[in-house]
ZATIVO-205557 format. One record per residue: residue in three letters; x, y, z of N, C-alpha, C, O, CB in turn. Coordinates in steps of 0.02 Angstrom, whole numbers, plus 50000, padded with zeros to 5 digits. Glycine has a CB too. Layout:
BEGIN
  aa   n.u   n.v   n.w  ca.u  ca.v  ca.w   c.u   c.v   c.w   o.u   o.v   o.w  cb.u  cb.v  cb.w
 ALA     X     Y     Z     X     Y     Z     X     Y     Z     X     Y     Z     X     Y     Z
...
// end
This chain:
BEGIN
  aa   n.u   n.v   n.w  ca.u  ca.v  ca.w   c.u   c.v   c.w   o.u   o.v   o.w  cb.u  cb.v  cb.w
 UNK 51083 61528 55405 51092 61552 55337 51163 61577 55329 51187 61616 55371 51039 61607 55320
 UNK 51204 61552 55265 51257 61580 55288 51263 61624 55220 51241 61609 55165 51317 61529 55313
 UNK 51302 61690 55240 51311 61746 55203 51395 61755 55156 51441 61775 55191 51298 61805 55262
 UNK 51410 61742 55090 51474 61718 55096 51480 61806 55040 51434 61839 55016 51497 61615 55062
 UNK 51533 61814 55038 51558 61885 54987 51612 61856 54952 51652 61821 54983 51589 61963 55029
 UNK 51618 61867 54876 51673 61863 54839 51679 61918 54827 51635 61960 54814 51676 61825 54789
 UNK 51771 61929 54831 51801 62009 54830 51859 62017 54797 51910 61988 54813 51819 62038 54899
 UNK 51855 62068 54733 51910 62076 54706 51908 62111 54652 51851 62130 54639 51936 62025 54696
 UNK 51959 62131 54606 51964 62202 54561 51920 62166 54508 51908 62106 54513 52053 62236 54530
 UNK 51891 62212 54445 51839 62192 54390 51900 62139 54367 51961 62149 54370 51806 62262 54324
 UNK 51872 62090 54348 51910 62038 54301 51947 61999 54337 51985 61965 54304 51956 62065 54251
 UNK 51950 61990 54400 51949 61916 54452 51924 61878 54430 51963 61833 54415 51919 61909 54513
 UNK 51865 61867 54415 51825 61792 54420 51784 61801 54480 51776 61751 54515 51876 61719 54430
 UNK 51758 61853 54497 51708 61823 54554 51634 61811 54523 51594 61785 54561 51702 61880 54621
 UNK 51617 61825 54469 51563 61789 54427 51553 61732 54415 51504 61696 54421 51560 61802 54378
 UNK 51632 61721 54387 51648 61633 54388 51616 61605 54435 51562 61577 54444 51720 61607 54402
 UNK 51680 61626 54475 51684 61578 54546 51608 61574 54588 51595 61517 54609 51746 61618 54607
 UNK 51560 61622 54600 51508 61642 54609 51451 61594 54587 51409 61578 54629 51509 61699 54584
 UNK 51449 61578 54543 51415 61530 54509 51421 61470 54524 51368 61438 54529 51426 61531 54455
 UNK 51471 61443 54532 51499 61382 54531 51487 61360 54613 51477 61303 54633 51581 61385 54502
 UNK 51490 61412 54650 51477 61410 54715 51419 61409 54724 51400 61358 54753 51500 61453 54749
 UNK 51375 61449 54710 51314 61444 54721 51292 61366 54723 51272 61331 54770 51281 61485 54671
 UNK 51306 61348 54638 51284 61279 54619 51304 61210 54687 51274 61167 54719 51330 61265 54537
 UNK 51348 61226 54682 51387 61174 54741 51359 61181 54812 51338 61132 54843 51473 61191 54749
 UNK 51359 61240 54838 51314 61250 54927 51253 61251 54907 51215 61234 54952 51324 61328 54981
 UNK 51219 61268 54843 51149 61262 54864 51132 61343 54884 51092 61359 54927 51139 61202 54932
 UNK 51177 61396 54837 51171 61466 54873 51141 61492 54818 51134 61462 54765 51240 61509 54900
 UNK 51115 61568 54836 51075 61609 54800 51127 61662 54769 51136 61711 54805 51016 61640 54846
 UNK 51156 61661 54721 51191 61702 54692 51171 61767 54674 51132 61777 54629 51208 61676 54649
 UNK 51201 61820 54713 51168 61891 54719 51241 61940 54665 51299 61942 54687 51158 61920 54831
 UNK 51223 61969 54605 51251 61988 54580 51244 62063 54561 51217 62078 54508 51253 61950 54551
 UNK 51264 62104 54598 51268 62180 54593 51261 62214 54528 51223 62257 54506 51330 62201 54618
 UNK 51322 62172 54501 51314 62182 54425 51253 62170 54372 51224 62211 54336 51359 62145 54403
 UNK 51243 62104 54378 51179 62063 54359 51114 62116 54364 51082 62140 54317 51167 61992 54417
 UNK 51106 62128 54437 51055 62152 54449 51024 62251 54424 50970 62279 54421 51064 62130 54520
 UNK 51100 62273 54412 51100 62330 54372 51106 62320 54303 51092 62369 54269 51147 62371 54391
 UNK 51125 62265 54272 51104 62276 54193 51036 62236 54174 51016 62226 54116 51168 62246 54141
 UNK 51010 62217 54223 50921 62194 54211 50897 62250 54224 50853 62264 54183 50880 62134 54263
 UNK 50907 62303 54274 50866 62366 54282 50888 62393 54211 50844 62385 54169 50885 62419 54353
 UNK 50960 62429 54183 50968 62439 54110 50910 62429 54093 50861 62465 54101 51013 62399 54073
 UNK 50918 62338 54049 50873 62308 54003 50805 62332 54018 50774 62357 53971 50876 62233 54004
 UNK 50782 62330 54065 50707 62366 54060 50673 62428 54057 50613 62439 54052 50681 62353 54099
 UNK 50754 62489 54063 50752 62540 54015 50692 62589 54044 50654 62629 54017 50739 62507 53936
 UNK 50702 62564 54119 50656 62613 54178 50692 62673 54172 50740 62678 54134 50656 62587 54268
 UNK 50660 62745 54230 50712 62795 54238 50770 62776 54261 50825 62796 54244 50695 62842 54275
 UNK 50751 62726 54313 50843 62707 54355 50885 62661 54305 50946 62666 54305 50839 62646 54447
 UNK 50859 62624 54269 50887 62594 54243 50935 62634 54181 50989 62610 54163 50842 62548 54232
 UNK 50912 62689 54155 50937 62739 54100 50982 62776 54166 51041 62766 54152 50866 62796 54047
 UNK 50980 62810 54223 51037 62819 54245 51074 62801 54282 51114 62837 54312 51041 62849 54253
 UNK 51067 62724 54288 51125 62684 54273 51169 62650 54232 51226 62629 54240 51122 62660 54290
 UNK 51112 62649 54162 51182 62666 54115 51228 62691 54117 51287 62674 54116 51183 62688 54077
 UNK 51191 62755 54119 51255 62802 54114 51328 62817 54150 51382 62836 54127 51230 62851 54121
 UNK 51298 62794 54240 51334 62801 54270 51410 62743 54265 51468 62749 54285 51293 62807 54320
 UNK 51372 62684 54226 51427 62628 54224 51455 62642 54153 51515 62628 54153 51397 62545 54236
 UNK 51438 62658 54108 51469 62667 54039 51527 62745 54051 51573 62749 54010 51391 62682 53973
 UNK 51520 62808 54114 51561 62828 54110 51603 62801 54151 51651 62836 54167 51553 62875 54108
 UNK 51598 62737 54178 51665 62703 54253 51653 62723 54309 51699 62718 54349 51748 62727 54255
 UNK 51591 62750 54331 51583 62764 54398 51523 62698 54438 51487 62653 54416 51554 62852 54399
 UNK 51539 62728 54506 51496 62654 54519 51435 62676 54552 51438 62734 54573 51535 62593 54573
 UNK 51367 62638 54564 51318 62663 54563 51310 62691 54641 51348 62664 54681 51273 62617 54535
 UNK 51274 62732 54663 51256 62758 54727 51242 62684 54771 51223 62630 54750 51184 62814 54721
 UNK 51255 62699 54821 51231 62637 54876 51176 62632 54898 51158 62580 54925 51261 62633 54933
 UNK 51128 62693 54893 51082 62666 54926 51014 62642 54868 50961 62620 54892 51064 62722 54984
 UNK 51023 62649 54792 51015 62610 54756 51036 62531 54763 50989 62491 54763 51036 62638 54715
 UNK 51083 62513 54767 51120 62445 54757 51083 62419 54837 51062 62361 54839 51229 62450 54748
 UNK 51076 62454 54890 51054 62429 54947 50990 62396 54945 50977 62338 54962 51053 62475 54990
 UNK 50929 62464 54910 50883 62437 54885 50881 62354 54864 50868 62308 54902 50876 62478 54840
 UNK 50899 62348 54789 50896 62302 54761 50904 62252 54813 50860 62213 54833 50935 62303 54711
 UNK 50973 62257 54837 50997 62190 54878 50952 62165 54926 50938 62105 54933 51060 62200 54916
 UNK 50924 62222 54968 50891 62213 55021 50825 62153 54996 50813 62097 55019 50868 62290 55049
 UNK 50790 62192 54941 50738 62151 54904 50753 62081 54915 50714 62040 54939 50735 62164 54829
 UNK 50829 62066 54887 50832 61975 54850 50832 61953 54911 50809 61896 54915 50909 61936 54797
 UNK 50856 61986 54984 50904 61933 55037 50819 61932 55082 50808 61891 55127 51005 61981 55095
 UNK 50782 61970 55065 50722 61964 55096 50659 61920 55075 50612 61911 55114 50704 62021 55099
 UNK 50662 61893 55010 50626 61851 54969 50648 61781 54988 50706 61761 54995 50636 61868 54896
 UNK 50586 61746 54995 50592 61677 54994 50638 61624 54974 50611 61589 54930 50553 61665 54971
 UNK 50680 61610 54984 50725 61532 54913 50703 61461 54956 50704 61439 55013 50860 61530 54908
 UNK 50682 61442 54884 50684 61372 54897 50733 61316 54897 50744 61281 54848 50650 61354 54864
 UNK 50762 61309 54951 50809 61256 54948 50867 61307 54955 50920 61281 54938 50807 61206 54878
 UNK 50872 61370 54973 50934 61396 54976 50937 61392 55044 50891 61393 55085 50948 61462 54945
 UNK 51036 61386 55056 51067 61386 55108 51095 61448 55132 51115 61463 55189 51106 61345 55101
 UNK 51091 61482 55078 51140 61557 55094 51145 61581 55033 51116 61564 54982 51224 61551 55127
 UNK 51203 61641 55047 51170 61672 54985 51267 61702 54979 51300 61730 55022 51079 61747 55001
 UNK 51282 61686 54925 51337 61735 54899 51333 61794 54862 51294 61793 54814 51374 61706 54865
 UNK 51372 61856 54877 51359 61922 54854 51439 61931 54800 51498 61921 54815 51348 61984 54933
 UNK 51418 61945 54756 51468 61970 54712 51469 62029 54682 51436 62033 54630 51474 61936 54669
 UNK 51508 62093 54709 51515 62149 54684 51476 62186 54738 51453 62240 54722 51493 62152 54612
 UNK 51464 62164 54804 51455 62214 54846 51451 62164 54924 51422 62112 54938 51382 62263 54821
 UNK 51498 62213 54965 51501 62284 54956 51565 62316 54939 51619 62287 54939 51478 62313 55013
 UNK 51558 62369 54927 51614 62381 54888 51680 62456 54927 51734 62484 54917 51569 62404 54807
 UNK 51617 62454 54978 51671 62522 55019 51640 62511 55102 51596 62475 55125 51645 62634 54979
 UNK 51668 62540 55120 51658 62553 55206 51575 62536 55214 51541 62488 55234 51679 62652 55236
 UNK 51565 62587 55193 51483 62626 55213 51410 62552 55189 51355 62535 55211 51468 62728 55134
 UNK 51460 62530 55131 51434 62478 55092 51409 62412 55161 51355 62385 55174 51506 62451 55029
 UNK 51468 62408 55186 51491 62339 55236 51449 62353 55299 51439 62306 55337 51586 62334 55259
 UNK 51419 62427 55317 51413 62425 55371 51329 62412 55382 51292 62394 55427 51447 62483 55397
 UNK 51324 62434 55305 51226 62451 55283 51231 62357 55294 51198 62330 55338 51191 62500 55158
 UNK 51264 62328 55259 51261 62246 55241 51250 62234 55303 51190 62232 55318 51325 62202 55208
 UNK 51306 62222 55366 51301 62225 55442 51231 62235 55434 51191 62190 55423 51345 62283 55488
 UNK 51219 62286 55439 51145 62316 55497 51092 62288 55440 51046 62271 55477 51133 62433 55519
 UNK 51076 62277 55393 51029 62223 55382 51036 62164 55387 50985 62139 55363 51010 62223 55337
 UNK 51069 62127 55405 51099 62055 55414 51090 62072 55506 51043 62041 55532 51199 62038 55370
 UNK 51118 62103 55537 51100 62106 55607 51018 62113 55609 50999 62108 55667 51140 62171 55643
 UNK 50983 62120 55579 50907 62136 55578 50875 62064 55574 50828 62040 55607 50883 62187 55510
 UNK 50907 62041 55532 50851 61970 55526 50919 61909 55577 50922 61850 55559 50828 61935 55400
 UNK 50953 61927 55618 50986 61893 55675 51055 61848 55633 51085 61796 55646 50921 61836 55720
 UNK 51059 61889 55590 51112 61862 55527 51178 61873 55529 51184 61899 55585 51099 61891 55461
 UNK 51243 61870 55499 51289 61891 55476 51321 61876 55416 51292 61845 55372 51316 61888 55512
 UNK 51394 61901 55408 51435 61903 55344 51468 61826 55360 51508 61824 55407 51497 61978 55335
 UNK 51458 61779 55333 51513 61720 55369 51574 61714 55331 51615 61688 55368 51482 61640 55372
 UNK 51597 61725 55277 51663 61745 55272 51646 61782 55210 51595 61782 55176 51722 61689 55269
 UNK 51727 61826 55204 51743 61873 55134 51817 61829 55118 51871 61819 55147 51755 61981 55152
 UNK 51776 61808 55043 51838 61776 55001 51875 61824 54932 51853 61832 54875 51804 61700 54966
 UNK 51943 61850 54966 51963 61905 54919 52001 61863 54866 52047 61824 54881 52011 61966 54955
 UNK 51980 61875 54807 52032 61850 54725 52071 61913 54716 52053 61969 54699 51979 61832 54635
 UNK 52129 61887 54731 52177 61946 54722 52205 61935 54640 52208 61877 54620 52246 61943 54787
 UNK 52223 61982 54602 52258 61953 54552 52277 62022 54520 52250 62077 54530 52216 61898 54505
 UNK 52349 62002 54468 52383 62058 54453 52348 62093 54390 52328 62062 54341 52456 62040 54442
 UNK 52345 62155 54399 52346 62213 54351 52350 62174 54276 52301 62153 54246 52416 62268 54366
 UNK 52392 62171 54262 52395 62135 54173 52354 62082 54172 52327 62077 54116 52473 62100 54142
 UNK 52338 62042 54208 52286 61980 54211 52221 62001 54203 52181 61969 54168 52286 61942 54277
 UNK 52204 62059 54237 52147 62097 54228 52132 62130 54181 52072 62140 54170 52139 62131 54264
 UNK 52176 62156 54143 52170 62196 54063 52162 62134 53998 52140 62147 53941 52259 62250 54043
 UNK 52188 62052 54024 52178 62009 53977 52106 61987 53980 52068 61991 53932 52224 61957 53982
 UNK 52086 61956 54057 52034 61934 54081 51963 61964 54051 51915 61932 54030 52044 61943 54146
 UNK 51973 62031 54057 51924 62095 54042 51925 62082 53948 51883 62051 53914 51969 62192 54078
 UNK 51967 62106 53932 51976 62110 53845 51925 62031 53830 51880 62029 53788 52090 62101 53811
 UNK 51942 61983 53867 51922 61912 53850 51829 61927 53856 51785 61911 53816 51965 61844 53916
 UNK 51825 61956 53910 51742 61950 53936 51716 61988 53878 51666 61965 53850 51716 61990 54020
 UNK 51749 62057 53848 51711 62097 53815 51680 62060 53757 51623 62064 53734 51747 62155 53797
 UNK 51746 62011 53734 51727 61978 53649 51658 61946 53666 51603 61964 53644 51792 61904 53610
 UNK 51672 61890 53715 51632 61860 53723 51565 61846 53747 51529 61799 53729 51653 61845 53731
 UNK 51550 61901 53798 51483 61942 53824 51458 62015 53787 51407 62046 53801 51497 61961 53904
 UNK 51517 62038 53726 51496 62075 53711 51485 62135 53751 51447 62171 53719 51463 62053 53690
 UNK 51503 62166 53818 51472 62201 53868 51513 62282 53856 51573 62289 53869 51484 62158 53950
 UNK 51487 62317 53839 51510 62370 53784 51558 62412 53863 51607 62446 53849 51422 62428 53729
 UNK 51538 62404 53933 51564 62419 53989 51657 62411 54013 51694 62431 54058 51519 62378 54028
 UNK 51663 62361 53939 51733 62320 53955 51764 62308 53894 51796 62257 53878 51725 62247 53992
 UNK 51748 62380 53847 51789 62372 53771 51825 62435 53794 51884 62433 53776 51740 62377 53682
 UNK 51811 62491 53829 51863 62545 53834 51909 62533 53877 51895 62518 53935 51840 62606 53851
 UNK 51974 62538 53854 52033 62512 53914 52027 62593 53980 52032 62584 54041 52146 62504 53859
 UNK 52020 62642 53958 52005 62721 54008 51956 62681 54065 51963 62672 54125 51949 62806 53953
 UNK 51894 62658 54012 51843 62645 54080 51849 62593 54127 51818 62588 54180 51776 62631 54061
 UNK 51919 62531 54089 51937 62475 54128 51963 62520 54205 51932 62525 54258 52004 62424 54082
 UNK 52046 62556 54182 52064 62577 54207 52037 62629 54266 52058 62639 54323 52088 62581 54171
 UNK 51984 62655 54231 51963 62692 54305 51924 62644 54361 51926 62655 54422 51907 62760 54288
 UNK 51877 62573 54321 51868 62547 54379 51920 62510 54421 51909 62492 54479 51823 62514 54370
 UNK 51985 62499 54383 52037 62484 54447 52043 62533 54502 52048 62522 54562 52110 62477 54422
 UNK 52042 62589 54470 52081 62639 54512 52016 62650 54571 52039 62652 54628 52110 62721 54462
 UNK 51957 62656 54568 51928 62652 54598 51908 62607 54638 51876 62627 54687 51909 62667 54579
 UNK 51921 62539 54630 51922 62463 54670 51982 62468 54708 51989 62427 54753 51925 62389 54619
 UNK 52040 62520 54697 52108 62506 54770 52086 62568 54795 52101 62569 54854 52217 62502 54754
 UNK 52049 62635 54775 52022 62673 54829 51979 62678 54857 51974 62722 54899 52020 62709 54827
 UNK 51934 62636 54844 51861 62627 54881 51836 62547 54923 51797 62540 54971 51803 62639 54814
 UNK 51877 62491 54882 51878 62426 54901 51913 62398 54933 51896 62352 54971 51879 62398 54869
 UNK 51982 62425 54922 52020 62401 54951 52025 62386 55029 52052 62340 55059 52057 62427 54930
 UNK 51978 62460 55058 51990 62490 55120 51944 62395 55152 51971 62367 55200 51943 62596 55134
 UNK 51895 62369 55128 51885 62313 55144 51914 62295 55192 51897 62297 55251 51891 62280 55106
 UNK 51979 62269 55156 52020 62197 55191 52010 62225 55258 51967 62209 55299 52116 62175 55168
 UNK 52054 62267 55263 52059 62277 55355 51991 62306 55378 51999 62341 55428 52127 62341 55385
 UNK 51931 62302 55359 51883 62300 55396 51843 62222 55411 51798 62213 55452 51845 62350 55366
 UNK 51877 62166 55360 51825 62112 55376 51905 62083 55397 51900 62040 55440 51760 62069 55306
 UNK 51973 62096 55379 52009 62048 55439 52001 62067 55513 52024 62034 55559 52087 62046 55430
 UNK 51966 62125 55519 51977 62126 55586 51921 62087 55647 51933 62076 55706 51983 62199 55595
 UNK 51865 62075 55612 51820 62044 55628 51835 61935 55588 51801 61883 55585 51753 62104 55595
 UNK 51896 61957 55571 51915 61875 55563 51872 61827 55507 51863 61766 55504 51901 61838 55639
 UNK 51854 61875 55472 51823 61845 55399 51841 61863 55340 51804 61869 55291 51758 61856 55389
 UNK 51911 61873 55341 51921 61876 55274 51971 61836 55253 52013 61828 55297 51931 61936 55254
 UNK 51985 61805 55195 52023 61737 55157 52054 61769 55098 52023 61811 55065 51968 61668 55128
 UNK 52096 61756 55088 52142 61779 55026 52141 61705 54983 52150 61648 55004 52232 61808 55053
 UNK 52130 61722 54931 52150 61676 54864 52193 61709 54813 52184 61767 54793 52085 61653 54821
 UNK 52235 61675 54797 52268 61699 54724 52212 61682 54651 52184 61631 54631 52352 61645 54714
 UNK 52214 61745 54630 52165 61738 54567 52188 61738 54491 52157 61746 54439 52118 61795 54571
 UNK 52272 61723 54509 52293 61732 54447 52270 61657 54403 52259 61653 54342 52375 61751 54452
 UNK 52268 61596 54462 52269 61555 54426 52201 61535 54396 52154 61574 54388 52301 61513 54454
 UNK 52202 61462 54380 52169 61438 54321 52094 61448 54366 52097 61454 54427 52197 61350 54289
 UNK 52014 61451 54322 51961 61440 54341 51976 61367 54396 51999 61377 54452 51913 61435 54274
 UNK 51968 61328 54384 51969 61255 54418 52014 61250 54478 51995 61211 54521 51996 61199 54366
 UNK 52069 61282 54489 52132 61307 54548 52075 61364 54574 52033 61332 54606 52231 61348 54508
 UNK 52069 61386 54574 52039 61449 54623 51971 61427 54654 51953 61462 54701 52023 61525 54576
 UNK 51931 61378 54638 51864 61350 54639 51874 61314 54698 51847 61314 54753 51838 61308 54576
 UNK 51933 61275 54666 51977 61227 54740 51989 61252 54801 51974 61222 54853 52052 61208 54730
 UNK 52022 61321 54798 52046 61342 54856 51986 61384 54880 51989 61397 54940 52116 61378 54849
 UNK 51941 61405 54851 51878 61446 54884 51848 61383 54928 51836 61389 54988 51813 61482 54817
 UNK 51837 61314 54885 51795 61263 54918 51844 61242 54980 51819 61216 55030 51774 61196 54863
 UNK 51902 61252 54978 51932 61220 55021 51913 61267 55113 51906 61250 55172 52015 61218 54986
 UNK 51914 61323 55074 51920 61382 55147 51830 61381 55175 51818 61399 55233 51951 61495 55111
 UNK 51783 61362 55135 51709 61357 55129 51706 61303 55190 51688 61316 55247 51676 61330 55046
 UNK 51735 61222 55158 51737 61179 55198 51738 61184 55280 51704 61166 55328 51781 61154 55176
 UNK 51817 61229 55263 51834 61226 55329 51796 61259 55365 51789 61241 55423 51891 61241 55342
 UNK 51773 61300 55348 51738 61357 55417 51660 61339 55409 51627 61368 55452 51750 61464 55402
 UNK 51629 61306 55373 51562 61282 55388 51519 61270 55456 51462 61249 55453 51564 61231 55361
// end
């Protein structure tokens, strides 16, 4: 089973790209995000405070998000090969919980693909998602901004924890959807 992570500040494209991957390996697209605005929509207790917690820019507790995750990667897929995670993990503590359930069922992380991309790309990218998803999370530029600031102090610390274990890939994310799809499939290929 192979375990793949897309990594990078809000308004990369790892939703995009995520999707598109899935479709192509035959993977189970695990979306952090996704999976906290379906709890929202059903307007449970957790789901009302996690509203809240994402409408003021903070990010949700981990051992919530562990929960959830743990659920999907433990459920049956038919015809899945693996499973890509988008939007977690997102800090140290995140990577290590992932580890030790993935070491449980004789598993691992088989690579982390980081979309790097600049600051102003991310304030266009974002402005673009809000019109068009409407996602009331990504009309305040304050709440954009604090989840940057919080993705280079909490995410960032990443890289040098999965280069050091030799799974992590850099992509440039400035460019086009169709250029970045390329170079994810290309690094996929190779290490299969």
């Amino acid at each position: 089973m192979k375990y793949y992570i897309i990594f990078g500040p809000p308004g990369a494209g790892k939703g995009t790209q995520s999707v598109l991957l899935a479709e192509k390996y035959s993977l189970t697209h695990i979306s952090t995000g996704e999976l906290l605005r379906k709890e929202i929509e059903s307007k449970s207790e957790l789901g009302l405070k996690v509203k809240a917690i994402i409408e003021n820019g903070r990010l949700v507790d981990d051992a919530t998000i562990l929960e959830m995750l743990n659920k999907v990667v433990s459920e049956a897929q038919n015809g899945n090969k693996g499973y890509i995670l988008d939007g977690y993990p997102r800090t140290i503590p995140q990577a290590e919980a992932l580890d030790k359930i993935l070491e449980a069922k004789g598993q691992k992380v088989t690579a982390v693909i980081s979309l790097e991309i600049d600051e102003e790309v991310i304030f266009q990218r974002i402005a673009m998602r809000a019109q068009m998803e409407e996602r009331k999370d990504d009309m305040d530029r304050a709440t954009i901004e604090n989840r940057i600031v919080q993705y280079h102090k909490k995410t960032e610390p990443l890289i040098a924890y999965y280069k050091e274990s030799g799974r992590y890939y850099r992509v440039n994310g400035n460019k086009s959807i169709d250029e970045n799809f390329k170079d994810i499939c290309d690094i996929i290929d190779k290490i299969k």
